[in-house]
Structure formats: structure tokens, C-alpha cells
DRENDO-1510 file (C-alpha; in Angstrom, 1 decimal, always signed):
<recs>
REC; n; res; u; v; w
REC; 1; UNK; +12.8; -5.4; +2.6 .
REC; 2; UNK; +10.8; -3.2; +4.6 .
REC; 3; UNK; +7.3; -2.5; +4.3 .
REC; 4; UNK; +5.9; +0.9; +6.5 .
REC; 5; UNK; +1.7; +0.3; +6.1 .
REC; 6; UNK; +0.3; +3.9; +6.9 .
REC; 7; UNK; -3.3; +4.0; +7.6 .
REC; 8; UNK; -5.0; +7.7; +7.0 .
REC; 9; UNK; -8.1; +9.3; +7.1 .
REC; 10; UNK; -9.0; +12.6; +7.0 .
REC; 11; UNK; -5.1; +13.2; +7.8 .
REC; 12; UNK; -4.4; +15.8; +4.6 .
REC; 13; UNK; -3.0; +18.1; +7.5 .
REC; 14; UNK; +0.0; +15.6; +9.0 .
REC; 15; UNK; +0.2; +12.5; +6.8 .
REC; 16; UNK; +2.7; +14.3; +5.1 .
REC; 17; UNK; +5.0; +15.3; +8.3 .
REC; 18; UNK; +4.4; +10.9; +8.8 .
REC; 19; UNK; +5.4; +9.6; +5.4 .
REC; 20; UNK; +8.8; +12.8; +4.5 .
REC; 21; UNK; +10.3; +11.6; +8.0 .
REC; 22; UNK; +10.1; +7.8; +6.9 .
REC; 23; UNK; +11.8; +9.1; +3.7 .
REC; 24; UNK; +14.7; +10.6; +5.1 .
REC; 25; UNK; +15.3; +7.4; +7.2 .
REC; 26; UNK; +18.9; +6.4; +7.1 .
REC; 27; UNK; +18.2; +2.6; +6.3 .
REC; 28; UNK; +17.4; +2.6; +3.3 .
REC; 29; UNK; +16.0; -0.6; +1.7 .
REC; 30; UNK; +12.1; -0.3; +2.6 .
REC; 31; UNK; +9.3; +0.8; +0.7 .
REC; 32; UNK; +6.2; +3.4; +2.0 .
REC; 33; UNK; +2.2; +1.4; +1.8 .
REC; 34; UNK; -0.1; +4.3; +1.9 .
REC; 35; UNK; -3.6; +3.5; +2.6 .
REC; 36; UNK; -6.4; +6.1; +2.2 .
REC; 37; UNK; -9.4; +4.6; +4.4 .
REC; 38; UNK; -12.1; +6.2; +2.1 .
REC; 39; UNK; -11.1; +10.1; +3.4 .
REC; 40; UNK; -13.2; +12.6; +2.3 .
REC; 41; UNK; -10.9; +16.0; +3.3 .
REC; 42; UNK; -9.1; +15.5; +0.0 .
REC; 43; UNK; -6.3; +13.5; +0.9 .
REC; 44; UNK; -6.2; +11.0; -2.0 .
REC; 45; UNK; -5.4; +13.6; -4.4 .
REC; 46; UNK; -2.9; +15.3; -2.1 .
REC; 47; UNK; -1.0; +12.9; -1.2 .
REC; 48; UNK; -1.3; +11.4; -5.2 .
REC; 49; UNK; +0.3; +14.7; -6.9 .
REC; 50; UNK; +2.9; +14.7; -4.0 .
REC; 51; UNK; +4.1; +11.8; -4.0 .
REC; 52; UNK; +3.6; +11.0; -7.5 .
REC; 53; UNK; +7.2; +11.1; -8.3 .
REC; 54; UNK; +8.7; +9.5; -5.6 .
REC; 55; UNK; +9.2; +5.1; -6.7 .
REC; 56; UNK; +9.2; +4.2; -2.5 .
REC; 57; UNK; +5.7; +5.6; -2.1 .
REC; 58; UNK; +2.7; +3.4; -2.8 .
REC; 59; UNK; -0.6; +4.8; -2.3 .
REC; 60; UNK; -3.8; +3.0; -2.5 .
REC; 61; UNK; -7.4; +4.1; -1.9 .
REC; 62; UNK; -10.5; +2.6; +0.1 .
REC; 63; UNK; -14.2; +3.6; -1.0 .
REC; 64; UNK; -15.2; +3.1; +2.3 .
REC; 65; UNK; -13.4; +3.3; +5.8 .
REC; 66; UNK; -12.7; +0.0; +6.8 .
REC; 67; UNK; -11.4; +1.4; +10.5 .
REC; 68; UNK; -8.2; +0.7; +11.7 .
REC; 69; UNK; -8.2; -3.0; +11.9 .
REC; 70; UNK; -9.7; -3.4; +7.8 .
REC; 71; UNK; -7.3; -0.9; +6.1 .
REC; 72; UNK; -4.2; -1.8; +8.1 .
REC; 73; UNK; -5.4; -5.8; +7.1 .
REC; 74; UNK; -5.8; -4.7; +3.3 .
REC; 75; UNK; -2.4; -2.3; +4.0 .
REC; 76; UNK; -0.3; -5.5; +4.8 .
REC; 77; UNK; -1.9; -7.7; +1.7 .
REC; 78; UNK; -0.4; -4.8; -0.9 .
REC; 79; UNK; +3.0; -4.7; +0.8 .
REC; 80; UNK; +6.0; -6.9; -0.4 .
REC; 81; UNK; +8.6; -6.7; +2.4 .
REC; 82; UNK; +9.5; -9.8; +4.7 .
REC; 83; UNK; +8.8; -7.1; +7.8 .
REC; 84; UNK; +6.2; -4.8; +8.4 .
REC; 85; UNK; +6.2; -1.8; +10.4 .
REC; 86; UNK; +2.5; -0.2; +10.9 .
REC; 87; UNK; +2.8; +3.1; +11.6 .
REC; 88; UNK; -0.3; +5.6; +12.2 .
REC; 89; UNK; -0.4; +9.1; +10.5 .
REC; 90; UNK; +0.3; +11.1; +13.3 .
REC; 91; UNK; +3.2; +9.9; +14.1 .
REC; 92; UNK; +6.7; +11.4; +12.6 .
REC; 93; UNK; +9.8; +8.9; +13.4 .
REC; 94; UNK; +13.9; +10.0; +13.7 .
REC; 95; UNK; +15.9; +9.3; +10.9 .
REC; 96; UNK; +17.2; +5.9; +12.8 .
REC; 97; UNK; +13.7; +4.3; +13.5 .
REC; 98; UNK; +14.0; +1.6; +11.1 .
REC; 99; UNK; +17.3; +1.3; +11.1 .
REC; 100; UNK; +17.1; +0.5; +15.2 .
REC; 101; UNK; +14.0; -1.8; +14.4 .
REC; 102; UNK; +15.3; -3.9; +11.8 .
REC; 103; UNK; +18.6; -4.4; +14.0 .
REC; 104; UNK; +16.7; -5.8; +16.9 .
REC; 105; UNK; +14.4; -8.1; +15.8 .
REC; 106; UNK; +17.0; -9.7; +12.9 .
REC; 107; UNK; +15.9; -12.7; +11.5 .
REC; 108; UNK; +13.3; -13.7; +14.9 .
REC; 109; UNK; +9.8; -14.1; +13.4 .
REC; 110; UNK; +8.0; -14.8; +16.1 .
REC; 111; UNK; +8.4; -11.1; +17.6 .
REC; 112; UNK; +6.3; -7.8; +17.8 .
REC; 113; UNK; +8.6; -4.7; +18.8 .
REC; 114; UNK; +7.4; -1.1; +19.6 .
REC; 115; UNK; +9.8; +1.5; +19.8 .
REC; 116; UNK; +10.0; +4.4; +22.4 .
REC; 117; UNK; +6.9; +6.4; +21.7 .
REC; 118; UNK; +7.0; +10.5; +22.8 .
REC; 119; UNK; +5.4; +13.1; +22.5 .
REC; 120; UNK; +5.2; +15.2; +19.2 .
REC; 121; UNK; +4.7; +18.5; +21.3 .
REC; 122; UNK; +6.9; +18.0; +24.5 .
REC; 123; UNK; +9.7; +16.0; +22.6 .
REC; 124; UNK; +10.5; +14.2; +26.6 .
REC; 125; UNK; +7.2; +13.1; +27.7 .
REC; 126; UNK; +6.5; +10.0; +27.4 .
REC; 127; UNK; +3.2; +8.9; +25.0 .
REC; 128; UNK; +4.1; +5.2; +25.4 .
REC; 129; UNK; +7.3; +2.5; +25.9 .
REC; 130; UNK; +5.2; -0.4; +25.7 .
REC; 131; UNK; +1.9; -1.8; +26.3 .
REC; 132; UNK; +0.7; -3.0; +29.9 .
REC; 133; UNK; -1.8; -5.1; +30.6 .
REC; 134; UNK; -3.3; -5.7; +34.1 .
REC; 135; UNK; -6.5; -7.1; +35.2 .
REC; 136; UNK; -7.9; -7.5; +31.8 .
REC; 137; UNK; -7.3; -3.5; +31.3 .
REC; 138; UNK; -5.1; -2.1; +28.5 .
REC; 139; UNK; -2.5; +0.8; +29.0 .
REC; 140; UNK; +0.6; +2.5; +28.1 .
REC; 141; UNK; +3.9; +2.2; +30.3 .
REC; 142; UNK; +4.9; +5.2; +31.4 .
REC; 143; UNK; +2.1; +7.5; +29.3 .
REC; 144; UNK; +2.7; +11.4; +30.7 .
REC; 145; UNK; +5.8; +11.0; +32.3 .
REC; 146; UNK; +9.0; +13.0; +31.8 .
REC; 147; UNK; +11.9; +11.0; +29.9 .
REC; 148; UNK; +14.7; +10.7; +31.8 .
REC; 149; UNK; +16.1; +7.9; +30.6 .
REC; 150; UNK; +14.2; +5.9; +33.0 .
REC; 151; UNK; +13.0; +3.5; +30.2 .
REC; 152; UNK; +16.0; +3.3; +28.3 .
REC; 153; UNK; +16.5; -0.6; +28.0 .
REC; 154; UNK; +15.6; -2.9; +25.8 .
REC; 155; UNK; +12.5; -5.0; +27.7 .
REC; 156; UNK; +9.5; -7.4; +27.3 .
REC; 157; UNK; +6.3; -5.9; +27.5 .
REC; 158; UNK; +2.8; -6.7; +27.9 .
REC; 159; UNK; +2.1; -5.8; +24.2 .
REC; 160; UNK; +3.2; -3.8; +21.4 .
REC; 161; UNK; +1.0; -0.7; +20.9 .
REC; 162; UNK; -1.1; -0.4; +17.6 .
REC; 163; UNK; +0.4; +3.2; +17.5 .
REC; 164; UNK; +3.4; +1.7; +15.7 .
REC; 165; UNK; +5.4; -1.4; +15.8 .
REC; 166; UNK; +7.0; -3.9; +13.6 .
REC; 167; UNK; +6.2; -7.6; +13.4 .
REC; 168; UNK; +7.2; -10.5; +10.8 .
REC; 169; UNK; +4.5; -10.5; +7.7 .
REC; 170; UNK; +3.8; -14.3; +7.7 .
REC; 171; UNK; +3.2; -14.2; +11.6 .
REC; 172; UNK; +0.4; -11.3; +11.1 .
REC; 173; UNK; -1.3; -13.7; +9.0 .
REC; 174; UNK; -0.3; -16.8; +10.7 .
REC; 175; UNK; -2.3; -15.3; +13.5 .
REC; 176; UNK; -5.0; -14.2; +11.1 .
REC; 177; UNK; -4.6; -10.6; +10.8 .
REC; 178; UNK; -6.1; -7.8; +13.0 .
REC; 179; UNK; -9.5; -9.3; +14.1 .
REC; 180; UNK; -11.7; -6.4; +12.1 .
REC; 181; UNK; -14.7; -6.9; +14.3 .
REC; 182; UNK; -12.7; -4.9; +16.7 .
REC; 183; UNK; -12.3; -1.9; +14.3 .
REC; 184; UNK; -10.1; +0.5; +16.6 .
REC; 185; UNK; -9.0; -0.2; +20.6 .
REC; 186; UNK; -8.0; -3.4; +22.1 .
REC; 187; UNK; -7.0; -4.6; +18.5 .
REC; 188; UNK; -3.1; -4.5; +19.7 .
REC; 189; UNK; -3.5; -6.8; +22.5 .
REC; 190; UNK; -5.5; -9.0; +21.2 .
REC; 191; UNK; -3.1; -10.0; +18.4 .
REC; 192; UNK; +0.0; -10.0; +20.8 .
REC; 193; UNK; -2.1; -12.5; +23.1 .
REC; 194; UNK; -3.2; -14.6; +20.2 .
REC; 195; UNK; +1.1; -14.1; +19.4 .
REC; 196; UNK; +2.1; -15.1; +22.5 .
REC; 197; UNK; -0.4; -18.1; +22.9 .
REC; 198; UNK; +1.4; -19.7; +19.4 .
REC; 199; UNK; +5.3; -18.8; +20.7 .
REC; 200; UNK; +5.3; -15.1; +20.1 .
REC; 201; UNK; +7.2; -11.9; +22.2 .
REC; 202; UNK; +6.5; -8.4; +22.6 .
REC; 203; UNK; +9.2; -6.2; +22.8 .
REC; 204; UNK; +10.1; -2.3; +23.2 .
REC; 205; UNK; +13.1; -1.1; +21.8 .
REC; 206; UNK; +14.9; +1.9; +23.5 .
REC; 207; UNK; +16.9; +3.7; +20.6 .
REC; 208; UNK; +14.5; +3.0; +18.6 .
REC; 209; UNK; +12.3; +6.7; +18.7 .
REC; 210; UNK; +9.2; +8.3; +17.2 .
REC; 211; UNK; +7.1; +11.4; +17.8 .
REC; 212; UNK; +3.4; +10.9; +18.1 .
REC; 213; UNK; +0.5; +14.0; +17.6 .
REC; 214; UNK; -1.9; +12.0; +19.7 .
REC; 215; UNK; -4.8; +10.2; +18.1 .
REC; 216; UNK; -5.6; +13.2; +15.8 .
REC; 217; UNK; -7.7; +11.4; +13.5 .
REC; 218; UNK; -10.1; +9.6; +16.5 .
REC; 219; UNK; -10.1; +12.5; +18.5 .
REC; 220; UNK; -11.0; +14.4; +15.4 .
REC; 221; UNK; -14.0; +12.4; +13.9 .
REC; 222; UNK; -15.0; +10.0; +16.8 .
REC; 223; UNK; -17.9; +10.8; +19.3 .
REC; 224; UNK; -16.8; +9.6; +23.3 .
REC; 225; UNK; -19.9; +7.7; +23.4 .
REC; 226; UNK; -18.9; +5.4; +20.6 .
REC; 227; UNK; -15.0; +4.9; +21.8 .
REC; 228; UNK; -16.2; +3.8; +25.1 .
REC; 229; UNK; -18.5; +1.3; +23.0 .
REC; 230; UNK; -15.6; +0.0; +21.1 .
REC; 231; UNK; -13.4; -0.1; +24.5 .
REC; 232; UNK; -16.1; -1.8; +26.7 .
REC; 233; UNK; -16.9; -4.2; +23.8 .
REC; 234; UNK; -13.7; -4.9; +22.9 .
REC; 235; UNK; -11.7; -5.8; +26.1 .
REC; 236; UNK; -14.4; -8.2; +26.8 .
REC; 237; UNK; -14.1; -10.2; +23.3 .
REC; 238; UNK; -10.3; -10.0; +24.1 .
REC; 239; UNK; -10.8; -12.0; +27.3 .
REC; 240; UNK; -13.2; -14.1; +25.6 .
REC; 241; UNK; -10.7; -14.9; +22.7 .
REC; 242; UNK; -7.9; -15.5; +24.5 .
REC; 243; UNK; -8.4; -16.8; +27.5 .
REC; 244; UNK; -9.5; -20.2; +28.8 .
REC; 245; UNK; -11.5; -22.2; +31.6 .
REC; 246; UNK; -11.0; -21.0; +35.1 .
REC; 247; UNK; -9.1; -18.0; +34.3 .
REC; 248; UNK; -11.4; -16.9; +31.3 .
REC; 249; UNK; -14.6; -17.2; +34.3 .
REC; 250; UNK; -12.5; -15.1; +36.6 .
REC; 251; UNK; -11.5; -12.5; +33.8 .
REC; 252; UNK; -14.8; -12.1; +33.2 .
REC; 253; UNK; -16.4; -11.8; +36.2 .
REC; 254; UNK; -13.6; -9.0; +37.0 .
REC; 255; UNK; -14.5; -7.0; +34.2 .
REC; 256; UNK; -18.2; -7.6; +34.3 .
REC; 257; UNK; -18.1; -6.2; +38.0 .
REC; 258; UNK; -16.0; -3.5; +37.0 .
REC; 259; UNK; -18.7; -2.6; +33.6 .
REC; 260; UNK; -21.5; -2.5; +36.5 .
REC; 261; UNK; -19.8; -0.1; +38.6 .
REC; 262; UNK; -19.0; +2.0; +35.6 .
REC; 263; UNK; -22.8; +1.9; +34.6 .
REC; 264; UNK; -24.0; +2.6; +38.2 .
REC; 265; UNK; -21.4; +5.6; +38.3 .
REC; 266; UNK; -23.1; +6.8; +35.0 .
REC; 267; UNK; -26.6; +6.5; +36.1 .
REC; 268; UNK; -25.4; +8.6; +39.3 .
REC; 269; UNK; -24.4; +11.9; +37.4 .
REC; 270; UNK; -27.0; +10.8; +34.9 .
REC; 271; UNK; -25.1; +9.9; +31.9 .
REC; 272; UNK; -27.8; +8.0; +30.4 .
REC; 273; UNK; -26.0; +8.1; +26.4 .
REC; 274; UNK; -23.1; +6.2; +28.6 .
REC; 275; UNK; -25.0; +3.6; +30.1 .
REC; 276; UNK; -26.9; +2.9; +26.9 .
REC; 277; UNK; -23.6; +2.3; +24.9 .
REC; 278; UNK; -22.2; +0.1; +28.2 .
REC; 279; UNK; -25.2; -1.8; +27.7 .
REC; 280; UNK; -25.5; -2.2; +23.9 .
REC; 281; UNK; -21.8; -3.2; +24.3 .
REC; 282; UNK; -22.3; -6.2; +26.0 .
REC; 283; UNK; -25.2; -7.0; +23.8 .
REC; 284; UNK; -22.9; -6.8; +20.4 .
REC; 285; UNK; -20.6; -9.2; +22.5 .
REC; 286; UNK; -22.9; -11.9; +23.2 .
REC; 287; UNK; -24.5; -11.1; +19.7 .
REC; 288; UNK; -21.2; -12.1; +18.3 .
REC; 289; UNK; -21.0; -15.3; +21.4 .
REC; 290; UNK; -24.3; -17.1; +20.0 .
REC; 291; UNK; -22.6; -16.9; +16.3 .
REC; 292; UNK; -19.6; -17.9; +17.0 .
REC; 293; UNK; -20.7; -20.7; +19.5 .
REC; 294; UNK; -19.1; -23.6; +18.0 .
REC; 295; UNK; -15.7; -22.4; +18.3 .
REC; 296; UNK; -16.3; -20.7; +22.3 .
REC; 297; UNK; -17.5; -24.0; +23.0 .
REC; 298; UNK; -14.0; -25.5; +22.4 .
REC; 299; UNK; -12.5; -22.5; +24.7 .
REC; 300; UNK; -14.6; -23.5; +27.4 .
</recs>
């Protein structure tokens, strides 16, 4: 079996558009994990007297937001299926999505696989056909450009994005679960490094197709300031967790020369909330270093 984790908060507006298009998914043996992350628009009870009749739909409920990392970890501990696919709640798949999924990764356990993300809006532009990542900097292959089949291939990728993907349930916790210090950015190729470091592939899969609204929910309730803190904080712990000796100093001298440019660029139009978070970034880092300093001792 199947298990689809959705995460929402504060998504009483489009959760519903997410978890009716799993429903009418023409592979059929999967159940629905419906996590609300301690929402306060409501959408407990919503989705509660919707769904209330229907036996694939399981829907539990947070206090508190855990971010994306806690509730999708607490998401996977109630599901029962051998596979998980983690899907946000702005995202609306095509009635073959699972179907596509479950044929391509088969009985491999040691796999992540993203299918071909577009946009919910302009149904062929491209949100994302697999993570990239260069120079220590996450991205999404081919993010804003025109479908034209250009992508359509089954390939390896840098990482599966977070957006959605399906992996094998004993893996995720083989590699420990989403890493919750992270709570949101960077959490998707971390775990596909710490994946591929113990044997693991990440994989897009062409026929495999959803429609995504774009980050409603961060967009929605999160301030810029604090995403770039979570971004700046979190590429550098993803370096420092994953990477080793010589290539862990160069990483990091890379992206520490790159975080000083930003900050002198800030300082120039006089973004002083910017540099503040840059800097308090890197402090939380190195906060998080000195505890942790028994195991980054045996990474260095």
C-alpha cells in the first residue's frame, strides 16, 4: 500500500482541490495521511465534516505547527503503507500520478522519485523536473520554462524536491527522518545527500505529472526576512552534514564568501533587517556546531 502524507496549514482554501484529485487516482490501493500542523483558519473542522465519510482519508491534528520537516516526520509515523509519497497542499496531481510512481520505483528501496512538477495556473510551464544542486546552491531544473517535451525522460537528478516525491518508508527512517532543525528549505537535499551517501538515487519520473499553486501557504504566512534565515542557515548545515574533509573546507569557504557578498550587497541599499538575519544565521549554525561537537569532530 500507498501512503500520500499531506502537510497543511492554514490551507482551508485548496487542501481540498490536493486531497479530491488523489481520490480520483486510477491506482487504487493507497490510503490519504492528512496532517493539520496546528492551523488556525478552521481547517480541522473542514476538512473533518468533509471527509468524514470517506474510509481512505485519515486526518490528524497538531496543537502546534511543527513546520514542514516535524509534521511531515509525525505524517510518516501514522501512515501504514510500504511507500510514501509526500505531497504538499497546493499541489493537485492527474489521475495517473500514483499509478506512474508506483510503476517506476517497483520493489527498489533505496530510491527517492519526483514526478514532473507544473504549473497550476499555466498547465506547460515548468515549476520543477527535479532538483539541481551546484556549488552548494539548491534549485529547480527547468523552473519557468515552457514544456515542450524537453524533459520528457526518465533521468537522475540532483535531488528530489520536498514539493512532492515518493521514497520507501523504512529508508526515511533509516536515514533518520527529515532533520526538523531545518524546519522548511534545504530539508529535500539534505535527506537525498544523506540517501545517496548510504546507497540511495534520486530520480524524476516523466509521465508521472502534478500541478502545483506555488508555495501558497509560505508565501502566505512567512515574512522574507525569516525565509532567507532558514535558506542561509540551512544550506550551510547541509554542507556541514554531509560533506567531509577537503571538500567540506572548500564548500564552505564557497558559501561563506558568497554569504559576505550577499551581506555587503545588503548593507549597500541598506537592508539592514537582511544583514541582521544573514548574520544571526550563521550564529544559529555554529550555535548548533559547539552542541553537536562530538559528532562534527568525526566529519572532520
Amino acid at each position: 500500500m500507498v501512503s500520500v502524507v499531506i502537510l497543511n496549514y492554514n490551507g482551508k482554501e485548496f487542501v481540498g482541490d490536493c486531497i479530491d484529485s488523489v481520490l480520483k487516482s486510477s491506482y487504487s490501493f493507497f490510503e490519504i495521511v492528512v496532517v493539520d500542523n496546528g492551523s488556525f483558519d478552521d481547517s480541522y473542522s473542514f476538512l473533518k465534516k468533509r471527509y468524514k465519510k470517506e474510509k481512505k482519508v485519515k486526518l490528524f491534528r497538531l496543537e502546534k505547527n511543527k513546520y514542514f520537516t516535524g509534521g511531515f516526520n509525525f505524517g510518516v509515523k501514522k501512515a501504514k503503507g510500504k511507500k510514501i509519497v509526500f505531497l504538499s497542499n497546493d499541489i493537485v496531481v492527474e489521475k495517473d500520478f500514483l499509478k506512474e510512481m508506483v510503476k517506476f520505483v517497483g520493489d527498489k528501496k533505496k530510491i527517492l522519485v519526483q514526478p514532473k512538477i507544473l504549473s497550476y495556473r499555466e498547465k506547460n510551464k515548468i515549476d520543477n523536473v527535479g532538483g539541481r544542486y551546484f556549488l552548494s546552491v539548491g534549485g529547480g531544473r527547468g523552473s519557468g520554462k515552457r514544456d515542450r517535451g524537453q524533459y520528457d525522460q526518465n533521468s537522475r537528478v540532483d535531488f528530489a524536491a520536498s514539493a512532492v516525491f515518493m521514497m520507501d518508508r523504512d529508508f526515511f527512517w533509516e536515514l533518520g527522518g527529515y532533520d526538523e532543525w531545518f524546519r522548511y528549505y534545504y530539508e529535500d537535499v539534505d535527506l537525498n545527500l544523506k540517501a545517496k551517501r548510504m546507497g540511495g538515487e534520486s530520480w524524476y519520473c516523466f509521465k508521472a505529472r502534478v500541478y502545483h499553486k506555488g508555495s501558497l501557504t509560505v508565501k502566505k504566512y512567512a515574512d522574507s526576512t525569516s525565509l532567507w534565515f532558514c535558506v542561509r542557515k540551512n544550506m550551510v548545515w547541509t554542507v556541514i552534514n554531509n560533506f567531509f574533509g577537503v571538500e567540506l573546507f572548500c564548500r564552505l569557504l564557497a558559501l561563506y564568501l558568497m554569504l559576505f557578498l550577499i551581506v555587503i550587497r545588503d548593507l549597500f541599499f541598506g537592508r539592514f533587517e537582511m544583514v541582521g538575519k544573514t548574520i544571526m544565521s550563521q550564529v544559529s549554525v555554529w550555535r548548533k556546531l559547539k552542541k553537536d561537537q562530538p559528532w562534527i569532530r568525526s566529519h572532520l
